[in-house]
Steps between C-alpha positions, in 0.01 A plus 500: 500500500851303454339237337354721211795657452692203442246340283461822284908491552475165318222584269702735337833300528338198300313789236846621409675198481245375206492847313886446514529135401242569201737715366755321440562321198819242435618343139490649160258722437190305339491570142340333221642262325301285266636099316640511170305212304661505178856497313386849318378656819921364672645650130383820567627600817740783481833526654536656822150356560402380865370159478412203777557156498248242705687231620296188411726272727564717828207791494729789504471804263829648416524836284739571246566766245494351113843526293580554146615131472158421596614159681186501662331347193721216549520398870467589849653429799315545856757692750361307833458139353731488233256319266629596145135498276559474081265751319202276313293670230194289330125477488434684213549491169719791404780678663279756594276332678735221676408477900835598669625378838769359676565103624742319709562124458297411787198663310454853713380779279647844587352793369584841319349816667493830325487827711172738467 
């Protein structure tokens, strides 16, 4: 009779701790956030706007909030690494239609994330 006990004891001890576990979530929450491909699609971001950056060099996504000086046309500079990447636009053949993306001189590509 012990011995059930203590295995339903257990049973139930190991039940809980994975209902318990499963709810737990760490990080950010997970929202969308899709690549911006072209120099129009970077243009019209508005101020105040959340964006991501994908570190081509390091991996790490770092999150910043656009300015009216929009600098983030121009360059980028991962916060963990410390790789500074220059804005690149080209591949098309209007403005419009130029891809956008960032580059460091070793050749990583970082990219622009808009917020869903």
């Amino acid at each position: 009779m012990k011995y059930h006990r203590k295995s339903l004891a257990a049973c139930c001890a190991v039940f809980f701790a994975l209902v318990l576990v499963s709810q737990v979530h760490a990080g950010p929450p997970r929202d969308t956030y899709l690549p911006i491909r072209t120099l129009q699609e970077a243009e019209s971001l508005r101020p105040q706007k959340l964006v991501a950056v994908s570190c081509g060099n390091c991996g790490t996504v770092s999150f910043f909030t656009t300015g009216s000086d929009r600098s983030y046309l121009h360059s980028y500079t991962c916060p963990l690494c410390k790789t500074k990447f220059v804005a690149h636009t080209g591949g098309g053949h209007g403005k419009a239609d130029s891809e956008f993306y960032y580059e460091d001189k070793a050749g990583h590509r970082a990219t622009l994330l808009r917020h869903m």
